[in-house]
Each structure stands twice: as structure tokens, then as C-alpha cells.
C-alpha positions in Angstrom: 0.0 0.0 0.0 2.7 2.9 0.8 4.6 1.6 -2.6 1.4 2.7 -4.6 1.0 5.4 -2.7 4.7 6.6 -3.0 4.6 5.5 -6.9 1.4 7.8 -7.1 2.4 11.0 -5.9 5.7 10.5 -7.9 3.8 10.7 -11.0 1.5 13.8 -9.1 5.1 15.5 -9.5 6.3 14.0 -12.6 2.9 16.0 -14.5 3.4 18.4 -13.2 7.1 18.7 -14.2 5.6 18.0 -17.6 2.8 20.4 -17.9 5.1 23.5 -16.4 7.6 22.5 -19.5 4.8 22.1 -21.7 3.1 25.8 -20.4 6.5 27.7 -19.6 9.2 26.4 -22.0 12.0 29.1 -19.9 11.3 26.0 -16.9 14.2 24.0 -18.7 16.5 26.3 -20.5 17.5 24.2 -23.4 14.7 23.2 -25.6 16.6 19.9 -26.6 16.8 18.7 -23.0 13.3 20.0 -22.9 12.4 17.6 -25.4 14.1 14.7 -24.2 12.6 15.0 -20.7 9.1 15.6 -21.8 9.3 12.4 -23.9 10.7 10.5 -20.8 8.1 11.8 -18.4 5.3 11.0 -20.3 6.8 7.4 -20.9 6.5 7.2 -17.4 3.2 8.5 -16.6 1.5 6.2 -19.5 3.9 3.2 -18.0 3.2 3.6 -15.2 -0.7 3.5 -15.7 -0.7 0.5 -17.5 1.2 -1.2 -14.6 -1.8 -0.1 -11.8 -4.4 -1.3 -14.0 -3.0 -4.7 -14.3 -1.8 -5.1 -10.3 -4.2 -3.1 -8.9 -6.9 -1.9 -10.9 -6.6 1.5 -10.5 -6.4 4.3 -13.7 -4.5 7.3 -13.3 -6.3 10.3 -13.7 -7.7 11.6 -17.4 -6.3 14.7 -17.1 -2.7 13.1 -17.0 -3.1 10.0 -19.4 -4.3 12.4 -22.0 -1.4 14.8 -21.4 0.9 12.3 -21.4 -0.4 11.2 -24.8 -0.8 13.7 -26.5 3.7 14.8 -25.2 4.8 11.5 -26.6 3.1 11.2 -30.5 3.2 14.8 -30.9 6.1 16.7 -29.4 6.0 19.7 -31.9 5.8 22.5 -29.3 9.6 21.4 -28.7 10.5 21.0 -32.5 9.3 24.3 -33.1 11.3 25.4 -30.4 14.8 23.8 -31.3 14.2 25.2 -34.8 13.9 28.6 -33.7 16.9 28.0 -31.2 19.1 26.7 -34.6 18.1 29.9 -36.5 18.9 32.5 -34.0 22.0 30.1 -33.0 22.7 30.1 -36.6 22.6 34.0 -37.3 24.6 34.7 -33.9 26.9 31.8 -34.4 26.1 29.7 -32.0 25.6 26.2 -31.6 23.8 25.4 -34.2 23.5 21.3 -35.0 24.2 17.9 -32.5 27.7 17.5 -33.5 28.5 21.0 -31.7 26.0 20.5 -28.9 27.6 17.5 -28.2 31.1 19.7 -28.4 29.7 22.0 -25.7 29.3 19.5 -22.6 29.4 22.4 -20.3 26.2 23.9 -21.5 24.6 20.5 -21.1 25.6 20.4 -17.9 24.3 23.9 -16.7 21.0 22.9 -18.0 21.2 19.8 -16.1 22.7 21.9 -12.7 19.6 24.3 -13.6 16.6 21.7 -13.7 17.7 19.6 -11.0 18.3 22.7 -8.9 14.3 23.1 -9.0 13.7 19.5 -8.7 15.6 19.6 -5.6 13.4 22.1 -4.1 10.5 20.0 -4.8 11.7 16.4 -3.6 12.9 18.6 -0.4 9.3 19.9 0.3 8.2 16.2 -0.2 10.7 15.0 2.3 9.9 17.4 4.8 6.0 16.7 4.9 6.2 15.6 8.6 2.5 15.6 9.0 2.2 13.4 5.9 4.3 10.0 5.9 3.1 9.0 3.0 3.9 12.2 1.1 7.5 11.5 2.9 7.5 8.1 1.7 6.7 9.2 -2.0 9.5 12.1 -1.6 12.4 9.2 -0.5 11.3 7.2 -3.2 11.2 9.9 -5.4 14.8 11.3 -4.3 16.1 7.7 -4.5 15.3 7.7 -8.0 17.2 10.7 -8.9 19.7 10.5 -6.6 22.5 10.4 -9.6 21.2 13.2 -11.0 20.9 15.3 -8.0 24.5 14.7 -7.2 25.5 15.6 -10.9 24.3 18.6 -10.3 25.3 18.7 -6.8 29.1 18.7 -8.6 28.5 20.7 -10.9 27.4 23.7 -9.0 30.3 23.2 -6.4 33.4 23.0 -9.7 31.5 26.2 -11.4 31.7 28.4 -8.2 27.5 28.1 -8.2 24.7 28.2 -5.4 24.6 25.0 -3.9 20.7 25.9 -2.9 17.9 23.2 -3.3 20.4 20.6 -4.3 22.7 20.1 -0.7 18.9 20.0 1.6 17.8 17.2 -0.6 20.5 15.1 0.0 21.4 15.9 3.3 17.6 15.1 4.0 17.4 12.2 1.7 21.0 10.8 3.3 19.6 11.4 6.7 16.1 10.0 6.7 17.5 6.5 5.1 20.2 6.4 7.8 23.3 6.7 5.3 25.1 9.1 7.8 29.0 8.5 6.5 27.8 9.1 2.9 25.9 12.2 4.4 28.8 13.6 6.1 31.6 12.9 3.3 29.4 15.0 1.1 28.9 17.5 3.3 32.3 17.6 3.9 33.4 18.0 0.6 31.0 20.8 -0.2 32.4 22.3 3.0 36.2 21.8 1.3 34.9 23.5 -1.7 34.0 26.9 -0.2 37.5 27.5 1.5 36.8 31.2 1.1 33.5 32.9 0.5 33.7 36.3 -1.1 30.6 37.6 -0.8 27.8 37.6 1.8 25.7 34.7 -0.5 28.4 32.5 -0.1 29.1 32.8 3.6 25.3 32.5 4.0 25.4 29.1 1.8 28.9 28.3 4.0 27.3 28.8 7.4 24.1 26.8 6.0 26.6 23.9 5.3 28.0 23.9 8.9 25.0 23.8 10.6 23.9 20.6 8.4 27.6 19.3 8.5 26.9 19.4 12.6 23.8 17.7 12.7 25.2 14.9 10.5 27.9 14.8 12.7 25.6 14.5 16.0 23.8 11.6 14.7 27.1 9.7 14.5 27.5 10.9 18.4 30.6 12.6 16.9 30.3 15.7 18.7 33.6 17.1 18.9 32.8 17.7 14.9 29.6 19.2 15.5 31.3 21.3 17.6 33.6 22.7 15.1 30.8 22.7 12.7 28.5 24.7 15.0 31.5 27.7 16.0 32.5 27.7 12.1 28.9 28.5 11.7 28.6 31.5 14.5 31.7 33.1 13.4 30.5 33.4 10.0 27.2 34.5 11.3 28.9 37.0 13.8 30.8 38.2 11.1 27.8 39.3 8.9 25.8 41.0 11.8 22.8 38.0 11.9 22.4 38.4 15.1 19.0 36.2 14.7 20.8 33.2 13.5 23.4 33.2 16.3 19.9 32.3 18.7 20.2 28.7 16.8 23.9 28.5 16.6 24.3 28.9 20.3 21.6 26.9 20.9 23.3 24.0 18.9 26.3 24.2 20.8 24.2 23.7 23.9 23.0 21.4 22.6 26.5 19.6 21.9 27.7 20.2 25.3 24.4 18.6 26.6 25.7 15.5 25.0 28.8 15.6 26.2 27.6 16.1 29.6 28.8 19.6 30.2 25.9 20.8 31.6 27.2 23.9 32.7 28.6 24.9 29.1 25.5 23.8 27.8 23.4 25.7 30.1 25.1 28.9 29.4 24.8 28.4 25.3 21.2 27.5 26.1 20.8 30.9 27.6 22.2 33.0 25.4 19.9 31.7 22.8 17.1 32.5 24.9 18.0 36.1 25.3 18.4 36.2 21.2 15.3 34.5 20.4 13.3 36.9 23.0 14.9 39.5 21.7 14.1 39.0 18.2 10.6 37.4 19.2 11.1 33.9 17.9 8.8 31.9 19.3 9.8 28.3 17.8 13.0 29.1 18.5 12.2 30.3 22.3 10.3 26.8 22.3 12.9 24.9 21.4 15.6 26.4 23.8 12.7 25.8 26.5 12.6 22.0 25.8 16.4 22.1 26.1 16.7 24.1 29.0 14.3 21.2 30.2 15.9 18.3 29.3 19.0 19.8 31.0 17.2 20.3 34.2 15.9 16.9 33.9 19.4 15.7 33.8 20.5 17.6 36.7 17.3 16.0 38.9 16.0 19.4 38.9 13.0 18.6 38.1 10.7 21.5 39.5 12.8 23.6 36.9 12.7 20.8 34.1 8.6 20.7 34.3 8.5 24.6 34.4 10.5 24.8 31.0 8.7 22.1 29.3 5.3 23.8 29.9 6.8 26.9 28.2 7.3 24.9 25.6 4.5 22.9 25.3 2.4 26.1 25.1 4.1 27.7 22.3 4.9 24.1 20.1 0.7 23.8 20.6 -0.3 27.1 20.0 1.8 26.8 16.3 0.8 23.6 15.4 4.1 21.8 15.4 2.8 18.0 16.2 6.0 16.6 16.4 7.6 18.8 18.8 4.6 18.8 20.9 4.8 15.1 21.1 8.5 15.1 22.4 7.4 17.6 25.3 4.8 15.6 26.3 7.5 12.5 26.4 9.6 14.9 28.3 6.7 15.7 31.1 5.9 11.9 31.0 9.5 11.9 32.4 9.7 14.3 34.7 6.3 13.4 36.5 7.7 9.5 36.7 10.5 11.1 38.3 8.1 12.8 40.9 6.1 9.6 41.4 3.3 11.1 39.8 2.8 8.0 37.8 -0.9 8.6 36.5 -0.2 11.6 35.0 3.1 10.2 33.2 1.1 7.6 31.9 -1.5 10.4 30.4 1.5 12.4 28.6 3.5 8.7 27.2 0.1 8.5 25.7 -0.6 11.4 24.0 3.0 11.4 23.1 2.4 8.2 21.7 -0.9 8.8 19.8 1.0 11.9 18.1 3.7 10.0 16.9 1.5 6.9 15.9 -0.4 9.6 13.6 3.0 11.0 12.2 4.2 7.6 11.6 7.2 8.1 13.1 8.2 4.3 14.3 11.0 5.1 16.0 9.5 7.6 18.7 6.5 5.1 18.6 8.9 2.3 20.3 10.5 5.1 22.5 6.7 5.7 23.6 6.5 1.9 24.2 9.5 1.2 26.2 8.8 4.5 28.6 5.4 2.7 29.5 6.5 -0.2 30.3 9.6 1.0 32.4 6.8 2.7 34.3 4.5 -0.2 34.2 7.5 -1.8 36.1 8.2 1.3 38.5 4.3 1.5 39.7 3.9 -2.1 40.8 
């Protein structure tokens, strides 16, 4: 059931890849690529149909069969383009027949950087539908599927000196969510190598963005000493352009980091001073999350009249902004601090509702974390 799903909202995305080339021929700058692509999509799509008919008996939509039919027999609006491409190629000297296209790999692979730039975006918006698994599931699926391409372009933009943006996220994302964490950092790494020196304020922006995902990689392989390194990199560069707003999250990283490494009095401190940031600027997400840290800290300390007072700050603002998932790990957290006060009812009450959340989310990991936490208690209350 979640591979139709997943196959089905990959071809959602691949018509509407085809109907924006179709409708705005400047999506994909080279009508020849433009051609080929349209030809393979709709290959897909009408594949693709045939295939759910026979396993499962179920038609893509009209609106997309017909499009895809009417893109493979008749792909004039692309012919007429490439022939007005040769003609003004031709007058200006440009490329103007295969044999030289194929002599100019370079624009080729711009073209390719360029659409796979925007794809990125998309599969990135897929991967990060937390309130939709099955979207999620579609986006990995999706992202698996182009993962050569995306890394193509990936290389491309970091030789030519080009913006990185909605090509690093996927991956990082993609690497991240299927647990391929060396591969993850490598490439992060290497993009890292290849901006030794950024000369303007967009590249020290797309440099600080690469150490703050270079740092999370790093924390999921418990190698925090890297995410360390990753995380001051990142507030240096963001000290040095005057964001004061971002420094709220890099010192709320390193708190983070030092929580890990049980340096709770480091960690408080960072913890702090993104507090007084993210006041100051009015974040509220951001005050939230510092809250649930600040709590999880206390809790660690057995200060747990302090841990349930910063959990509740967070609780309110995660619930008053909709954000399910963070409002699920709060209510884990209270479930932990009341079993730590013997109030064992009302840990039981917040396990749950952590537990429904994260059973609607799909998340199966926090589901077992859910599960284990009642039963430790089931234990501690006989």
C-alpha cells in the first residue's frame, strides 16, 4: 500500500514537471533537453498507468493520461522550439547542429545543474512533509530515484563556483532520513572543502548553512567534537555578517553539543544565550525549542521543578503553532519528569498522548521510544 502510494504522488510531481515544461518552456532552459525530458516523463506516466491497471486496478487520472499522450506522438511544441533555437543560434553563431551540442558538454551540464536545482526544491518539500508519511515516503522514493542526477548537479554547482541551494537540503535530508550518515557527512564535507573562502555575503550565507547541516550529520554519528567545530564555524560566520538572529540557533546548537557531552554547565550557558536572542528577536519556535532544552538539562540535573516549568513553556508555544511533532517530544519529556516525581498517572496520560502523536506522524522510532517508557513505568508502579 505505501509503494502505490509513493509510486502515485511520484507521478502527481512528474505531470506536473511536464505540464510546467509544456506551459512555460524558460522552466528548462535548453529546448533539446526540454524535449528529451518531456518524452521521458510522459513514458513514465503512461507506464506507469498501464502497470496499476493490471496489479491493482486502479487508472491514473484523465487529465494526466491524456497529457501524457498527446507529449509523446506529438512533441511539436519542442520541434518548433529547437528550430527557432538553430536559426537564432545560426545568425549569432552559436551552436547550431548535435555535432557542436555534443562539443559543448558544459552547457549541457548547466542545463542539467539548472533543472535539477528546481527538482531539488520539490523532492525537499516532499521530504519534509512531517505531518504526511506517506507524502514522505513518496518524496524518498522519489529522491532515490534521482539521486544520480541530483549529485551531478550537486558537482557541478560546487566546480563552477554556483549556489549550492535546493540541491545540498535534498540530499542531506534524503542521506539522513535512510540512515546513510558517512555518505551524508563525506558530502557534506566535501562541499564544506569546496568553499574555502567565501567572497561575498551569498556564499558565507550558503557556507554557514553547510555547517549547521555538517553538525547535525555529525551529532547523529554521536561525533560531537565535529559538530562542535561545525557549530562555532557557523557563528563566526554569522557574527561576522551581523545575523544576530541566527546566532539564537547556533548557540543553541552548541548547547545542545555540550548537553551531549555532559557539560551541563557549558550547555546551560549556550542554552541561555539563545534565549535572550530568540526573545529579543521574538522567535517563538525558537524560544520553544531552547525551553525544551533548557528542560531536558534540568531533567538531567534532577532538577526537576525547573525541568517541568520549562517544558510547559514549551508545550504552550509548540501547541499554540501547530508543530505535532515537537509537541509530542514535550509531552514524552513531562511523562519523564512526573515519573520522576512519582506522579505515575499523570506520566502515563502524557506517554500516551506522546504516543498517539507519533502513531499519527508515523514516526516508528519515537513510537517504540513511547512503548518502552510505558513499560519502564508499568515496572516502577507495581
Amino acid at each position: 500500500k505505501e509503494e502505490t502510494y509513493a509510486a502515485w504522488h511520484c507521478m502527481e510531481v512528474y505531470c506536473a514537471w511536464l505540464m510546467e515544461m509544456k506551459n512555460s518552456p524558460a522552466a528548462v532552459p535548453h529546448p533539446k533537453i526540454q524535449a528529451y525530458v518531456a518524452d521521458r516523463l510522459a513514458l513514465i506516466v503512461l507506464t506507469t498507468n498501464e502497470i496499476f491497471l493490471k496489479d491493482f486496478g486502479i487508472k491514473l487520472p484523465e487529465m494526466w493520461i491524456d497529457f501524457a499522450k498527446r507529449t509523446r506522438p506529438d512533441i511539436s511544441f519542442f520541434v518548433a522550439e529547437m528550430q527557432e533555437t538553430q536559426q537564432r543560434d545560426e545568425g549569432s553563431g552559436g551552436v547550431a547542429d548535435d555535432s557542436q551540442l555534443e562539443e559543448n558538454p558544459e552547457a549541457a551540464s548547466q542545463d542539467h545543474y539548472l533543472l535539477y536545482r528546481e527538482t531539488g526544491s520539490r523532492l525537499h518539500s516532499m521530504l519534509t512533509s512531517w505531518d504526511d508519511p506517506q507524502r514522505r515516503a513518496a518524496g524518498q522514493a522519489d529522491a532515490r530515484a534521482h539521486f544520480g542526477d541530483l549529485t551531478a548537479a550537486l558537482s557541478h554547482a560546487l566546480e563552477t563556483g554556483q549556489s549550492t541551494n535546493g540541491l545540498i537540503d535534498v540530499l542531506d535530508e534524503y542521506l539522513g532520513q535512510t540512515q546513510q550518515h558517512q555518505m551524508r557527512r563525506q558530502l557534506l564535507e566535501s562541499a564544506i572543502a569546496c568553499r574555502p573562502a567565501p567572497s561575498d555575503r551569498e556564499q558565507q550565507e550558503e557556507l554557514a548553512h553547510l555547517h549547521d547541516r555538517a553538525g547535525a550529520a555529525a551529532i547523529e554519528q554521536h561525533c560531537f567534537d565535529d559538530a562542535r567545530r561545525h557549530y562555532e564555524a557557523e557563528l563566526k560566520l554569522d557574527q561576522a555578517m551581523g545575523n544576530r538572529s541566527a546566532e539564537g540557533l547556533d548557540y543553541h546548537q552548541l548547547g545542545m553539543v555540550a548537553e551531549q557531552q555532559r557539560n551541563f554547565a557549558e550547555a546551560e550557558a549556550s542554552y541561555r544565550k539563545a534565549l535572550e536572542i530568540r526573545l529579543e528577536f521574538d522567535d517563538q519556535h525558537g524560544m520553544a525549542s531552547t525551553y525544551e532544552g533548557l528542560g531536558r538539562l534540568a531533567g538531567e540535573k534532577q532538577d526537576l521543578a525547573e525541568a517541568e516549568g520549562n517544558y510547559r513553556k514549551a508545550l504552550g508555544f509548540f501547541l499554540e503553532l501547530g508543530d505535532k511533532r515537537r509537541t509530542a517530544g514535550v509531552y514524552h519529556g513531562l511523562g519523564q519528569v512526573a515519573t520522576g516525581r512519582q506522579r505515575f498517572t499523570e506520566a502515563e496520560a502524557n506517554y500516551r498522548k506522546a504516543l498517539s502523536i507519533f502513531q499519527e506522524l508515523g514516526d516508528r522510532y519515537h513510537v517504540a521510544t513511547c512503548y518502552h517508557s510505558l513499560g519502564v513505568l508499568a515496572q516502577i508502579g507495581r
